[in-house]
C-alpha angles and dihedrals in degrees: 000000000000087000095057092045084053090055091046096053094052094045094054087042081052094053094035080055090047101043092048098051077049101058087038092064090036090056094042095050085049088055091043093055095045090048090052095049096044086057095036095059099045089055088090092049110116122267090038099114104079090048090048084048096059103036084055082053092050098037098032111022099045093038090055103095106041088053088055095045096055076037098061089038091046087054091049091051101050087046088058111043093034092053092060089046097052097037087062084067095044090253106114086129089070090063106102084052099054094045093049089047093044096043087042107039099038120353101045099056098036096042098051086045090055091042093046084049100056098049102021104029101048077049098055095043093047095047087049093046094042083050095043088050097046086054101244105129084061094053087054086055085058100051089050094247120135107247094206090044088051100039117011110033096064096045085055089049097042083056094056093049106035095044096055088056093031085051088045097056087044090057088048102043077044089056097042093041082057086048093057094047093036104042118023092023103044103017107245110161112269092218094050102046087058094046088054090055095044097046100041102036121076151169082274099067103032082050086060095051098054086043088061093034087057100042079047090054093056088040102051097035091044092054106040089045083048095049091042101044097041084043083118102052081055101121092184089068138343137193109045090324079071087057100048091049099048084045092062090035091060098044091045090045097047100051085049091055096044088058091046099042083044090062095042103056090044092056088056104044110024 
């Protein structure tokens, strides 16, 4: 008898445990989307355009070369592993058509959001919560200015609009870097691997790849803003400490979401 109360008891501890770290991700998901809304909606409020301007300078522009160059080395690579794949079944000649689907449907999109993230994204969440823990944000409050119309909205615009194009070079560098191991290193026909890409690639798959780009921008940019502005109301650390910790949050968290929400839009529209 006192065996089985003992049982009872640790199952019902075990379901309390796991009903509360429900609610806990229920009720994050519902402050993430609110947040995302508020700061979505401002961003067509007037005197927005200079801030949109320089966040695209400071998402797009500066992580332009690191995502071509990943880009151009992620091509190579696929060249060159995918070449000795496909030469085992006689069909060497598909390659450029293989690369182009697999840069354009999965690895272009996922791979410059992850990059973007990791240069552009820990940026964005340590300037917020530097500015959330030296009391800033709260100045902003006293002198009657929206803090997500100041500080968040733009950097949400300046990701729709900067992942798309960002998505877009690393397609191409991935294509070109297929061309280099492919063609001048391993001797596939230059026509042909072309062709392939012309003939096999079309609005359908390039479609695919903005949708997830985009989906990638809100998420990204959602994250890494939310981890950065609610860095006070952290209980596991505070002062810089608190910074340093969002910041790796944001960066850990994101990449998660961009392979799940990768799945997951694949799964829909494949």
């Amino acid at each position: 008898m006192m065996e089985s109360s003992t049982r009872n008891i640790s199952l019902r501890t075990f379901l309390d445990f796991l009903g509360a770290r429900a609610m806990k991700v229920i009720d994050g998901l519902g402050a993430f989307a609110i947040f995302f809304m508020l700061a979505f909606l401002k961003i067509f409020r007037h005197k927005q355009i200079r801030e949109i301007i320089q966040q695209i300078y400071f998402i797009g522009a500066k992580s332009s070369n690191i995502v071509m160059l990943v880009g151009l080395f992620t091509g190579m690579v696929l060249g060159l592993q995918l070449f000795y794949t496909l030469a085992k079944f006689g069909a060497g000649g598909v390659l450029g058509s293989v690369v182009a689907h697999t840069l354009i449907r999965e690895l272009g999109p996922v791979l410059t959001a992850i990059m973007i993230t990791a240069r552009a994204g820990s940026a964005m969440t340590a300037e917020i919560g530097i500015l959330r823990i030296s009391e800033q944000i709260d100045s902003l409050y006293t002198m009657r200015i929206d803090p997500l119309r100041y500080l968040i909205s733009p950097r949400i615009a300046a990701a729709i609009i900067s992942f798309p194009f960002l998505t877009a070079f690393f397609d191409l560098i991935g294509i070109f870097g297929g061309y280099l191991t492919g063609v001048l290193l391993l001797g596939v026909n230059d026509g042909s691997y072309f062709y392939r890409i012309h003939a096999f690639v079309d609005i359908t798959d390039i479609r695919l790849g903005f949708i997830k780009s985009l989906i990638f921008a809100v998420l990204v940019a959602t994250t890494c803003c939310y981890q950065g502005y609610f860095t006070h109301l952290r209980t596991d650390s505070y002062g810089a400490k608190s910074v340093s910790i969002s910041t790796t949050s944001a960066v850990v968290i994101s990449c998660v979401m961009i392979l799940i929400s990768d799945y997951i839009v694949t799964s829909l529209l494949i």
